[in-house]
C-alpha positions in Angstrom: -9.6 -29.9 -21.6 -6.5 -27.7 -21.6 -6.5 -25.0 -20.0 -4.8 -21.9 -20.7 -2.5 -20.9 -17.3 -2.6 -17.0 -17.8 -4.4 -15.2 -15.6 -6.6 -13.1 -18.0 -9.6 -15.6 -18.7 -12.4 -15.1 -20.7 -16.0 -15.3 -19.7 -16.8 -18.3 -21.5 -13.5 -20.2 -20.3 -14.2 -19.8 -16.7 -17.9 -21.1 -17.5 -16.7 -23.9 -19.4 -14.4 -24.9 -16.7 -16.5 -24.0 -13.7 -18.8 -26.8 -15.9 -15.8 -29.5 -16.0 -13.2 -28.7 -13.3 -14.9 -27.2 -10.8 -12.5 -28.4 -8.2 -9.8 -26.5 -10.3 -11.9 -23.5 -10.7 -11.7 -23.3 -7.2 -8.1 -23.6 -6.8 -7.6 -21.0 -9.1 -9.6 -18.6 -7.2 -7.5 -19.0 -4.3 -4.2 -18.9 -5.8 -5.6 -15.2 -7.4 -6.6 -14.1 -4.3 -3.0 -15.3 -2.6 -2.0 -13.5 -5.0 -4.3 -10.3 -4.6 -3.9 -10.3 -0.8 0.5 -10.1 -1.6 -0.1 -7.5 -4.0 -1.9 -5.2 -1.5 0.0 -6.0 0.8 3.3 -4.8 -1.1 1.5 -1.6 -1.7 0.9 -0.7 1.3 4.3 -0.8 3.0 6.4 2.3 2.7 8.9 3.9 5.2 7.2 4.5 8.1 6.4 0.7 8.6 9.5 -1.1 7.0 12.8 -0.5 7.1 13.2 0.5 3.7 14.4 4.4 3.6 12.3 7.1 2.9 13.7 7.4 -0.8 12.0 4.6 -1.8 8.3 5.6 -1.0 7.7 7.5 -3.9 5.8 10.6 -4.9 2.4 9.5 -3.7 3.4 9.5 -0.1 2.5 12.2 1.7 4.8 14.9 3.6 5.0 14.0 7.3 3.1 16.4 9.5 4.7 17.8 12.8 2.1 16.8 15.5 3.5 20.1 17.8 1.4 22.8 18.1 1.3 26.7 18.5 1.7 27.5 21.7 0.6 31.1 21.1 3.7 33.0 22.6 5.8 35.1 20.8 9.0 34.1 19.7 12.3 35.5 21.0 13.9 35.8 24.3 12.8 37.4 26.9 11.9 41.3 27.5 15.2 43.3 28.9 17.6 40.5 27.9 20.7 42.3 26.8 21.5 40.2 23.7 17.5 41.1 22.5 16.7 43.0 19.5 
């Protein structure tokens, strides 16, 4: 039975060769999840954990956050400094 090597299968051509091939059935399901698994994986790297530079990530990435605080003071220098305004 030939089968047709694109990806997109149809119902009834994955039943008819579960029913003849099922050995190759089988080796088609693992080369489509290879192939899944590389595809996700590709995804999921961006700047932050590769070396590719942040112009590359996209607009989906999101804006890095500063992980300081507010240390509640107030800004400037000190009170009776002769340079403070």
């Amino acid at each position: 039975m030939g089968v047709n090597n694109s990806a997109d299968k149809s119902r009834e051509e994955l039943w008819r060769w579960q029913q003849t091939d099922p050995g190759g059935l089988v080796d088609y399901t693992f080369k489509l999840q290879a192939e899944v698994r590389r595809l996700r994986d590709r995804a999921a790297q961006n700047s932050r954990n590769t070396s590719r530079p942040p112009s590359t990530d996209g607009a989906e990435q999101p804006k890095p956050k500063s992980l300081r605080q507010k240390s509640g003071r107030k800004s400037g220098g000190q009170p009776g400094h002769p340079h403070r305004r």
